[in-house]
Structure formats: structure tokens, C-alpha cells
C-alpha positions in Angstrom: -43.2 -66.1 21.2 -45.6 -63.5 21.8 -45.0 -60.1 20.8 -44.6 -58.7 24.5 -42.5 -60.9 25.5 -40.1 -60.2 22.3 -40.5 -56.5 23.2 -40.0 -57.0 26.8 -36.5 -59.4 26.0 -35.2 -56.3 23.5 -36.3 -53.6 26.0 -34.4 -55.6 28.7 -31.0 -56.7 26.3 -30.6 -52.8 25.7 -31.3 -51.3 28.8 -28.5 -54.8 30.2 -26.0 -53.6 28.1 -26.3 -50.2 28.5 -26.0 -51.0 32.2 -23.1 -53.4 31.8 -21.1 -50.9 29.4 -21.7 -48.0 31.9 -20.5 -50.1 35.0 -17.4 -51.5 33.3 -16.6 -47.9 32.5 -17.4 -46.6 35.8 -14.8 -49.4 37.3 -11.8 -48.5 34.8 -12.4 -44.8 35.7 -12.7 -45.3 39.2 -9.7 -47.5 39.5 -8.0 -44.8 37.4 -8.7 -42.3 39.8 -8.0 -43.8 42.7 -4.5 -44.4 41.4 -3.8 -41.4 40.1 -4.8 -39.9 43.5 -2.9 -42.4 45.3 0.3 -40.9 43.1 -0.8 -37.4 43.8 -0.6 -38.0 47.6 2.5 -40.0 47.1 4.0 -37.0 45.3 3.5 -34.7 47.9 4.8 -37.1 50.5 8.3 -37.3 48.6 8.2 -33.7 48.4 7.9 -33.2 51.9 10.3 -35.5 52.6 12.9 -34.1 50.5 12.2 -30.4 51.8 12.6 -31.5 55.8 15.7 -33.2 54.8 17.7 -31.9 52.6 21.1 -30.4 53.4 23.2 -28.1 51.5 25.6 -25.4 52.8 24.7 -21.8 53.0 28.3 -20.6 52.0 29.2 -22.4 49.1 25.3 -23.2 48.3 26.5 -26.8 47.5 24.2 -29.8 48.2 25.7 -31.8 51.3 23.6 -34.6 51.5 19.8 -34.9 53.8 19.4 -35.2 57.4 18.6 -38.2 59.1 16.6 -37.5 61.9 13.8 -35.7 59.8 13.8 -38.8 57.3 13.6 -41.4 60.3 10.5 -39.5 61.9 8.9 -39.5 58.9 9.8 -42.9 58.0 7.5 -43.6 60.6 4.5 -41.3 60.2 4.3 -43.0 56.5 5.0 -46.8 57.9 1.4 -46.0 59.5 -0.3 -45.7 56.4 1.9 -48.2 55.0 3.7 -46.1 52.8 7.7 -47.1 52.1 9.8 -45.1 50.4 13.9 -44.9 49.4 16.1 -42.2 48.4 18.6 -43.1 45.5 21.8 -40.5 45.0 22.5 -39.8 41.5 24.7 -42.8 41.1 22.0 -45.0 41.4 22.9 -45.8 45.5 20.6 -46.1 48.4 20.5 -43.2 50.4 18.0 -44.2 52.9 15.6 -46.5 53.0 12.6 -46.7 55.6 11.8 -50.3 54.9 14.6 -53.5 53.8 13.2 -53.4 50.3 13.3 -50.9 47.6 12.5 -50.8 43.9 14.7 -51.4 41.6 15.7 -49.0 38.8 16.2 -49.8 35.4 18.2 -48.0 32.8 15.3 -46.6 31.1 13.6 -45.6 34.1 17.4 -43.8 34.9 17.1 -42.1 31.3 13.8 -41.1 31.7 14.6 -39.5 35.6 17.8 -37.6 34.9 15.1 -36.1 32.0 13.7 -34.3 34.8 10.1 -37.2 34.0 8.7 -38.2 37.4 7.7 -42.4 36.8 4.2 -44.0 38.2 4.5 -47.6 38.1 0.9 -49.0 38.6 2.1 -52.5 39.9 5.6 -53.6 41.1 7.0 -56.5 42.1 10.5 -55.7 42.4 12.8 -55.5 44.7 16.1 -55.4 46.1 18.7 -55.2 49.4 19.4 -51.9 50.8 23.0 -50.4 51.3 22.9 -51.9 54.4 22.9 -55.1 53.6 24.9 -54.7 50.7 27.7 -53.5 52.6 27.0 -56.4 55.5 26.9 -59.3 52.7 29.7 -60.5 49.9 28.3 -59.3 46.5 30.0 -62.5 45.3 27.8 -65.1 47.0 24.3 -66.1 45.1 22.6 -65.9 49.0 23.8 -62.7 49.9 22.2 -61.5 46.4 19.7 -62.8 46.4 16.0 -60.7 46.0 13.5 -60.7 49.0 9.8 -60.7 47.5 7.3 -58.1 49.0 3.6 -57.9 48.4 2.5 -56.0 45.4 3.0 -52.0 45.4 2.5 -49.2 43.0 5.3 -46.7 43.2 6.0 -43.0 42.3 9.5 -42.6 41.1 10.4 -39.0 41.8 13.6 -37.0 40.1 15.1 -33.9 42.6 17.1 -31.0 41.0 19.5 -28.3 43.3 21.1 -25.8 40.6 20.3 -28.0 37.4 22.0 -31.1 38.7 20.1 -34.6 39.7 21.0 -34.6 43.1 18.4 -37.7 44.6 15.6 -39.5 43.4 12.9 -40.9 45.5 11.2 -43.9 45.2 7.6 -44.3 47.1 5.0 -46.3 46.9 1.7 -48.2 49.0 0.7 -51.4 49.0 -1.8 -52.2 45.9 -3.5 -54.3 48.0 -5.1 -51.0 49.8 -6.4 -49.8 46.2 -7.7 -53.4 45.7 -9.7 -53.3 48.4 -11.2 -50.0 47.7 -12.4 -51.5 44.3 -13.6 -54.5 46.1 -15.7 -52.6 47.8 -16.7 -50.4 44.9 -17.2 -53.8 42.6 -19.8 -55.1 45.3 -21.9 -52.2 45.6 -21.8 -52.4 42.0 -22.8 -55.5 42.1 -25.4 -55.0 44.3 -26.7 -51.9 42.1 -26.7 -54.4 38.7 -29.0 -56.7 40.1 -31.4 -53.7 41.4 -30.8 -52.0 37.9 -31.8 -55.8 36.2 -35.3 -55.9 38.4 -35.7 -52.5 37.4 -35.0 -52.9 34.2 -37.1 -56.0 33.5 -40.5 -54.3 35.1 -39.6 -50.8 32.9 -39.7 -53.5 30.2 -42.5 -55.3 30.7 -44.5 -51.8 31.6 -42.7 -50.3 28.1 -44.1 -53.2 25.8 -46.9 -53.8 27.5 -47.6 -49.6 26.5 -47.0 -50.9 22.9 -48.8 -54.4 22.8 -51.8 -52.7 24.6 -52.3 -50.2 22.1 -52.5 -53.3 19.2 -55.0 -55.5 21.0 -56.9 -51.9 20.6 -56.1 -52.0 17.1 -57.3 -56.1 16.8 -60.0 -55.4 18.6 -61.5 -52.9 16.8 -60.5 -54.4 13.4 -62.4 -57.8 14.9 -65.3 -55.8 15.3 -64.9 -54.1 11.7 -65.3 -57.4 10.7 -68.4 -58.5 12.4 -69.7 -55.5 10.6 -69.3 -52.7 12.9 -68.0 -50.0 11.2 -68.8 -46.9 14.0 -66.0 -47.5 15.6 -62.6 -45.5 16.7 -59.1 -45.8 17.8 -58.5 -43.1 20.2 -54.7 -40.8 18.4 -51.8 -40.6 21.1 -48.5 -39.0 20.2 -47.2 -39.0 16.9 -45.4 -42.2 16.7 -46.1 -44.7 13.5 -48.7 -46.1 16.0 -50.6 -43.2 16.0 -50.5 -42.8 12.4 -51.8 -46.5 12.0 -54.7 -45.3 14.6 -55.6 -42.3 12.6 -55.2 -44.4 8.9 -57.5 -46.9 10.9 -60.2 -44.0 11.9 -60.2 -43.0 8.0 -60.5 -46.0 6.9 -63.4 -47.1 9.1 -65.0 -44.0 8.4 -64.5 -44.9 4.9 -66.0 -48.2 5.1 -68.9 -46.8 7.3 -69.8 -44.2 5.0 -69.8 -46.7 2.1 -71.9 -49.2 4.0 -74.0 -46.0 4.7 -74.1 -45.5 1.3 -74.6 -49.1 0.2 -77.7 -48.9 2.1 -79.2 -45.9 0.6 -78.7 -47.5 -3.0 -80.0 -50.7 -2.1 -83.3 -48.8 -0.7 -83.2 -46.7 -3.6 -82.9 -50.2 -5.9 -85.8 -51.4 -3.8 -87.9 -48.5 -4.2 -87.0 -48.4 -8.0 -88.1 -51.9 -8.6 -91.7 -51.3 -7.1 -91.5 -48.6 -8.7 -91.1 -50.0 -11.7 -93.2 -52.6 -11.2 -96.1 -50.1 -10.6 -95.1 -48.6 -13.6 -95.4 -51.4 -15.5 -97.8 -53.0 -14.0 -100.6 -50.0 -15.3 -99.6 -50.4 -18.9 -99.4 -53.9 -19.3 -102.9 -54.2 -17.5 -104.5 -51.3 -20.0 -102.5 -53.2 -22.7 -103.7 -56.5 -21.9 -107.2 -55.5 -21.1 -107.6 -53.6 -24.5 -105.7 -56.6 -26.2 -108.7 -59.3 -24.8 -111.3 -56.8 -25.5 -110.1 -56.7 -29.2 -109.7 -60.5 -29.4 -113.3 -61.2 -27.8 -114.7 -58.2 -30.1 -115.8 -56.6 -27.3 -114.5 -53.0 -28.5 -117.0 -51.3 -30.5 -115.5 -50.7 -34.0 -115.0 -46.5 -33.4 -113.3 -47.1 -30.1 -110.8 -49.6 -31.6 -108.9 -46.4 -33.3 -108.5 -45.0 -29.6 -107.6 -48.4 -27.8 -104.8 -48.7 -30.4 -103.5 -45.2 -29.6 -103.9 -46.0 -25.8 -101.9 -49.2 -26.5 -99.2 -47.5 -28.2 -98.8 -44.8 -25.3 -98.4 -47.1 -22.7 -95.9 -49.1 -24.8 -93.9 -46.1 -25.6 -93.9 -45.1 -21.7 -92.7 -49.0 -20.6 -89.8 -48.1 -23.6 -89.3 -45.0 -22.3 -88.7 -46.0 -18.8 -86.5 -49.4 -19.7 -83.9 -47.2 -21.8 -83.6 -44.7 -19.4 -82.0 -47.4 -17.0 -80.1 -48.5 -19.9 -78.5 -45.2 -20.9 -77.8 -45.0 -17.1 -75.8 -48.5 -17.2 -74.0 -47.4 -20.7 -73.1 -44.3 -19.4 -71.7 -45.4 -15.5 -69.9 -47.7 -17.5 -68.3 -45.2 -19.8 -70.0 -47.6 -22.7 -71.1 -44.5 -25.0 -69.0 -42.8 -27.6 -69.0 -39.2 -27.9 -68.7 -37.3 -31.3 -68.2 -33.3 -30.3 -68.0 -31.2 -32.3 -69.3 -26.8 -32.9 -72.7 -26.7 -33.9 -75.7 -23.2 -33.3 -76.9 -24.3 -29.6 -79.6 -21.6 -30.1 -81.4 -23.5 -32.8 -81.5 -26.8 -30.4 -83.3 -24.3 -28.1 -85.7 -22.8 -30.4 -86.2 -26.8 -31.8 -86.6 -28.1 -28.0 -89.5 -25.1 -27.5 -91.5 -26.5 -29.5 -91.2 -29.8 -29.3 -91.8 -29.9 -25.7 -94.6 -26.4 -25.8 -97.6 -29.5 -26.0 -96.9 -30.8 -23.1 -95.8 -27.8 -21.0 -99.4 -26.4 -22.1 -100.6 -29.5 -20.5 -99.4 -28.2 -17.3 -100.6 -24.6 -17.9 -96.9 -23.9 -18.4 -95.2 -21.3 -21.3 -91.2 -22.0 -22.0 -89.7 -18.6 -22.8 -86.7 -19.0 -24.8 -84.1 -15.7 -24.2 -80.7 -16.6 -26.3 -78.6 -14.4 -28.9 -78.8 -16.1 -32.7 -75.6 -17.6 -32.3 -74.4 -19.5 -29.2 -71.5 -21.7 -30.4 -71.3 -24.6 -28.6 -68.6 -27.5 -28.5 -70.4 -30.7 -27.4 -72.0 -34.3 -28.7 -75.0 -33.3 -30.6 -77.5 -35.7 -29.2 -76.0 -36.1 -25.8 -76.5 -32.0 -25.8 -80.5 -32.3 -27.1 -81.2 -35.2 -24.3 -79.5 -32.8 -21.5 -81.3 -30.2 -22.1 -84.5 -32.0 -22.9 -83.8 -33.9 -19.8 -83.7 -30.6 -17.9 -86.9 -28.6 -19.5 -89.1 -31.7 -19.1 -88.1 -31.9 -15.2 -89.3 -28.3 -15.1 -92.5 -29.0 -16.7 -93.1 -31.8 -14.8 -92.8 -29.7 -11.3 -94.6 -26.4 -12.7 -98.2 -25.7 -12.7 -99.2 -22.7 -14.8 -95.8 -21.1 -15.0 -93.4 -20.1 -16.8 -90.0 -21.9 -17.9 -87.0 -19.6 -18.9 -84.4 -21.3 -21.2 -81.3 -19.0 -21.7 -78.0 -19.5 -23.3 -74.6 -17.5 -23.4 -70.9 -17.0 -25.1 -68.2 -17.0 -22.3 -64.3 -16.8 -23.3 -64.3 -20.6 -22.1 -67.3 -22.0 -23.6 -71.2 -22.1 -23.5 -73.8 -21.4 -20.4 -77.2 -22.4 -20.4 -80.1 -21.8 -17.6 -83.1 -23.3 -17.3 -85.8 -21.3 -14.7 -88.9 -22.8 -13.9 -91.7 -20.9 -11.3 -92.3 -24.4 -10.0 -92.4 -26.1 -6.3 -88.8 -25.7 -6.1 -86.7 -28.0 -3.5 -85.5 -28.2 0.1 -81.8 -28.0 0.9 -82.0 -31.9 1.5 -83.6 -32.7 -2.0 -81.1 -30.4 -3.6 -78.2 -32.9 -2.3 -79.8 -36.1 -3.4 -81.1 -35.3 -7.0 -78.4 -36.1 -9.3 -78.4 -39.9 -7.3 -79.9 -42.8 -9.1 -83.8 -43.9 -8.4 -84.1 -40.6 -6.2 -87.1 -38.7 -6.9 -87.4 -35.1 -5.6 -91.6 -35.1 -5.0 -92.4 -38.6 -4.5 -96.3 -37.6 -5.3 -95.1 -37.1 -9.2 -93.9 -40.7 -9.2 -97.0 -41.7 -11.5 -97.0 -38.5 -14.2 -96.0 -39.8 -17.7 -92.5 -38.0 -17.4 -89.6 -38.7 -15.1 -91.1 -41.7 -14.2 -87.8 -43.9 -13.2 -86.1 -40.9 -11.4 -83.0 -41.5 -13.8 -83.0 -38.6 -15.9 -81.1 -36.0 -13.9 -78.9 -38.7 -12.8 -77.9 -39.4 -16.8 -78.0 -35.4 -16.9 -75.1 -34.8 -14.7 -73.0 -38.0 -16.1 -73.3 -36.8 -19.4 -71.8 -33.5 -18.4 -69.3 -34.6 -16.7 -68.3 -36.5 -20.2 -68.2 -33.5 -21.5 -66.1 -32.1 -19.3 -68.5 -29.1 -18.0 -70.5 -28.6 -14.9 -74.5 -28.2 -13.8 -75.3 -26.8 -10.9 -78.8 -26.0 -9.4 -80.2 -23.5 -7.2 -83.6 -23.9 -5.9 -86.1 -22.2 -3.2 -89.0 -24.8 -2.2 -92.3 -22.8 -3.2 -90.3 -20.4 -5.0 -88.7 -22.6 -8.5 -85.9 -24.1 -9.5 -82.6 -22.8 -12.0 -80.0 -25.5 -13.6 -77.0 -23.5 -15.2 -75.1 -25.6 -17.3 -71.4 -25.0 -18.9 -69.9 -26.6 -22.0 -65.9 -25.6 -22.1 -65.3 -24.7 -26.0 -62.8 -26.9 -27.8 -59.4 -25.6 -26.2 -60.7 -25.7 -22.2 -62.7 -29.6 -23.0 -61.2 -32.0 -20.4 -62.4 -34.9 -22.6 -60.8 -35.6 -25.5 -63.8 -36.2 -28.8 -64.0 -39.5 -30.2 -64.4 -38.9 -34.0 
């Protein structure tokens, strides 16, 4: 069965029995009512009667009994509305009687009258000879005693009082028959109402689930679509039911896989790029390499140029080495596949050491690296891993700096080590500042061929490194104006990474 019809059969079995439960109450109230208004009625009639009639004598204030005239008149007013009543003395005798039938009292009913209790009896079948025919008929004979049947009645049974003494009691009463048919009446339009409410009821519940089921063929719609690959795509948030919440889980989750796929993209071009990148790379050594190699095989290389076509052979091999573990470290690193030893060590005497290893080939460039650091900079890091950040860092300022001027500077702070490194170079745009610490991404794509940076992996390795060391780099760079990394080491007690010894 499909879901909307499953919704539509629960929507329709609550709002059924909700129905049902409210009409059956509506019935036992109303039928309540309408009895308990037919006794309040009857009341006052027996009150009435009891007022017009009663006699008592003004000298001796003594109750004498009721008059007959008054009782016979409105004997027949109430016959109209076929109302019958009889008025019983205190000895349990028929005082009058406006129909051949009365009710008949039984000893509890007695008990509970001379208590001063006034008696509704909802439905009453019997019934009894009057006086009259008592006194006409042998009490003896079984046909002269015998009960007459009347049609069903509910009767008020109504205690009278003069000085503190039972003096009559009335009994009254209507035919049920009247109330009946008032409920009748009230059960049919009832009736009538239930199957309205039912056709109501089964459209609100087809218009209810179909509000639900409409909002999941949205849902498998869009998800159909997420899988054909369309990730730009959005549920639109109403309310705040667990619908909604599904819709706006959905909407991060497709933004999710959007912005991966967006970012699958750019690494794939990136790979691209970094293969005929690499390829070019190679592709210039290997040919000098193979070139030289025939030359030397054939003798074709004068004997005082062999010296310098070994030396051009061993640069190119050291710059294919250079760029292969570069992408290695990379791997080893993403993987977490390195160990790291820390431990304190002089970080100003890597500086001084870094100066001039590296001064040959900023002079190359026309460049001069200043180094501005106290004697002592105590430093909590991986030795090497420390040397190849740095290096990392001074050699991408050399490679974008033409007859400048590189500032290497390091720090104490109460948490650890800072180090900047200022170059006057080309510096960057806002959009290359966001992209260089991703893999294959080169910042000046006209530098791609210089002996240093060639793979576009160093700052990437750079910034994983730190991050295993629990610091941070940022950068901060002007295009035409230079570039400044600022790197922090935390000391021992603020490290987030535990050292592996």
C-alpha cells in the first residue's frame, strides 16, 4: 500500500473515532438533559398542583385534605400534554388520580420519600388500580387484582410537608415515548451529520497526506537527481516539523557533496596540470641527459667539455630527484607516514646556517637575506622537519624576488617560537593567497620552469608539516608590494602533538 493511502486510512480512522466518541457523548448528554428537564417541568407541575389544591383550616392550621375541583381542571390541562399524575396520602392510599393507572410505590421508595428525597424514575412500567376501583372490586378475586399495563413513562415521585409531617406525595410522569422521539429525531440528524463529517473527513485526509507525501516526492526527486550527478540542487524549508529538518539536512548535504565534486574537479585539474607539468619537467633533463650521454658514447664531446657535461648531467639528475621526493614527502606526510622526534634545540643557529646555505642562489636573483634574530630563540620542534620549513619558505621568497631583499626573523613568546620571513618580491592577489598551501598549485604560473619550486609542492608540505607540529603559518601578501610567512612553534607545554621519541 502506498504511503498516501496509509496516511490517508490513519488520518481518516482518527478523525472517525474522534467523531464517533463525540456523537455517542453528545447522545448520552442530550438524552440526559432532556430527562432531567422533563423532571424539572414535572416538578413544577406537581408543585402547582399541590398549591391550588391543598386544604387546611385557618383556625386550627390543620391540613384537611385538597380540593377537587382545582385538581380535576388541571387533570385536564396536563392530559393535553399527556402528563398523568396521582396523589398518594401518607398511608400509602390514592388520593386522586387523573388517569385509571398509577405507579406503584415500593417500600424503599416509601423510606426514601418520608426522608423528605423527591424520586425520578427514568423508565416505569408499573402500575396499579386506583381507589376507585379498589373499592368497586373484591380484593380477594385474582381478576379484580389484577395489574393493567400502560405504555412506558418516566415519573417524578414528589414528597409534601405541612408543619413537619408527610401529608401527600405525588406521583407524575409523561410518556417516554415523547423523549424517544425527540432522540429519534436528534439520532437522525446525527446520522445525517456523520456521514457529512465521514466525506469531510476523508477529503481533509486525502488533502492532509497528500501535504506530507507531496513534500517526499520533492525529497525523491531531488535525491534522483543527486544521483544522476546533480548536486546544485535544493529543497525549499517549511515549518519546523522533522520534515523540514530532513529538507535542511538534505540542503547541507547536497551542498556538501557539491562542494566536494567542486573540489574534486579542481584536484583532478590540478593532477592534470601537475602531470604535464611534470612531464615538461622531466622531459628537459632526460633529453640534456640523454643527448650528453650519446655524445659521450659516440665521442663526440671534446675531452675539456666532458668535465662540464658531467656536471650538467648531475644537475638535471638532482632536479628530476628533487622534484620526485617532493611528491613523495607530500604522500608520507597526507598519510601521517613520517615520525617526528621534537625536541629544544638554538633555532637562531638554523637561521644563521639556512643564510648561507641558500645566499648563492638568492645572489643569483640579485637578492640579499637579512637575518634579524636574538642569539637564543629556543625552539620545541623536529629538527629536520623545522630546517625543510623554513628552507621551504626562504627558497619560495627567492624564487619570486628580483634584486631584493629577504628578512628572516625569529622570536621568544610565553607559548613558543615565531618566525617571519619578508621578501620585497611580486607578492600575491587575494585569490592566490587562498589557493597556495593546495597541492600542484603554483602562485606565478610563468616560474613553472626555474630550478626551484618546480612541482608546486613545497608550501603545500610546509603547512602539513606545521600543522604536525601543532603550530600555525599564515601569510600576508600585497601583489607588487612582497610577501610575509609568520610561523609559530608552541614550546613543549602548549604542543598539541605529542613527540615520538
Amino acid at each position: 500500500m502506498k504511503l498516501i493511502y496509509r496516511q490517508m486510512l490513519g488520518f481518516f480512522a482518527v478523525i472517525l473515532t474522534l467523531i464517533v466518541i463525540v456523537g455517542v457523548l453528545f447522545i448520552n448528554v442530550t438524552s440526559r438533559m432532556l430527562y432531567t428537564n422533563t423532571w424539572k417541568q414535572l416538578q413544577s407541575y406537581s408543585d402547582s398542583l399541590i398549591e391550588d389544591s391543598m386544604r387546611y383550616d385557618t383556625a386550627t392550621q390543620q391540613f384537611e385534605g385538597f380540593t377537587t375541583v382545582p385538581l380535576e381542571n388541571n387533570a385536564q390541562l396536563l392530559q393535553r400534554q399527556n402528563v398523568h399524575f396521582t396523589i398518594y396520602s401518607a398511608k400509602d392510599k390514592v388520593i386522586y388520580s387523573s388517569s385509571n393507572y398509577s405507579a406503584v410505590l415500593t417500600s424503599a421508595d416509601w423510606k426514601k420519600l418520608k426522608a423528605g428525597k423527591t424520586i425520578h424514575k427514568m423508565e416505569d412500567r408499573l402500575s396499579r388500580p386506583t381507589n376507585q376501583q379498589q373499592s368497586s372490586k373484591k380484593p380477594k378475586k385474582s381478576s379484580s387484582t389484577k395489574s393493567s399495563s400502560r405504555p412506558l413513562m418516566t415519573d417524578v415521585l414528589r414528597p409534601y410537608f405541612y408543619k413537619g409531617k408527610l401529608v401527600a406525595v405525588v406521583s407524575i410522569g409523561s410518556f417516554v415515548s415523547d423523549i424517544q422521539g425527540n432522540m429519534q429525531q436528534i439520532r437522525s440528524n446525527l446520522w445525517i451529520a456523520f456521514v457529512i463529517s465521514s466525506l469531510i473527513a476523508l477529503v481533509l485526509s486525502y488533502l492532509l497526506a497528500r501535504s506530507t507525501t507531496r513534500r517526499i516526492d520533492k525529497m525523491r526527486s531531488a535525491t534522483h537527481q543527486i544521483a544522476q550527478g546533480n548536486y546544485n540542487v535544493h529543497l525549499a524549508v517549511q515549518g519546523s516539523d522533522e520534515l523540514s529538518d530532513l529538507s535542511t539536512d538534505f540542503n547541507k548535504m547536497a551542498d556538501s557533496l557539491q562542494e566536494s565534486q567542486e573540489e574534486i574537479k579542481r584536484q583532478e585539474e590540478r593532477r592534470r596540470q601537475f602531470m604535464a607539468d611534470a612531464a615538461h619537467e622531466m622531459r628537459t633533463p632526460l633529453t640534456t641527459i640523454n643527448g650528453l650521454l650519446e655524445g659521450l658514447a659516440y665521442d663526440a664531446i671534446p675531452e675539456e667539455d666532458k668535465a662540464n657535461s658531467i656536471k650538467l648531467m648531475q644537475n638535471d639528475t638532482k632536479r628530476l630527484i628533487r622534484l620526485v621526493n617532493d611528491n613523495l614527502d607530500y604522500e608520507k606526510i597526507r598519510t601521517n607516514q613520517i615520525s617526528m622526534s621534537r625536541k629544544v634545540f638554538n633555532a637562531a643557529d638554523v637561521l644563521n646556517n639556512l643564510s648561507a646555505q641558500l645566499g648563492k642562489k638568492a645572489a643569483t636573483q640579485g637578492d640579499v637575506i637579512e637575518i634579524e634574530t636574538p642569539s637564543t630563540v629556543m625552539t620545541y620542534a623536529d629538527y629536520d622537519r623545522f630546517v625543510q620549513i623554513l628552507f621551504n619558505i626562504i627558497q619560495n621568497a627567492i624564487q619570486f624576488t628580483e634584486n631584493g631583499t629577504i628578512t628572516v626573523t625569529g622570536r621568544q613568546t610565553d607559548t613558543g617560537s615565531e618566525f617571519s620571513i619578508q621578501d620585497t618580491g611580486i607578492g600575491m592577489t587575494e585569490d592566490q593567497v587562498k589557493n597556495i598551501w593546495e597541492r600542484f598549485y603554483k602562485a606565478d604560473r610563468s616560474r613553472m620552469n626555474t630550478k626551484y619550486g618546480e612541482s608546486g609542492l613545497g608550501l603545500a608540505i610546509v603547512h602539513q608539516l606545521v600543522d604536525l607540529h601543532g603550530g600555525t603559518i599564515k601569510v600576508d601578501s600585497e601583489s607588487g608590494k612582497g610577501t610575509k610567512f609568520t610561523v609559530f612553534f608552541p614550546d613543549r607545554d602548549h604542543a598539541k602533538h605529542q613527540s615520538v621519541e
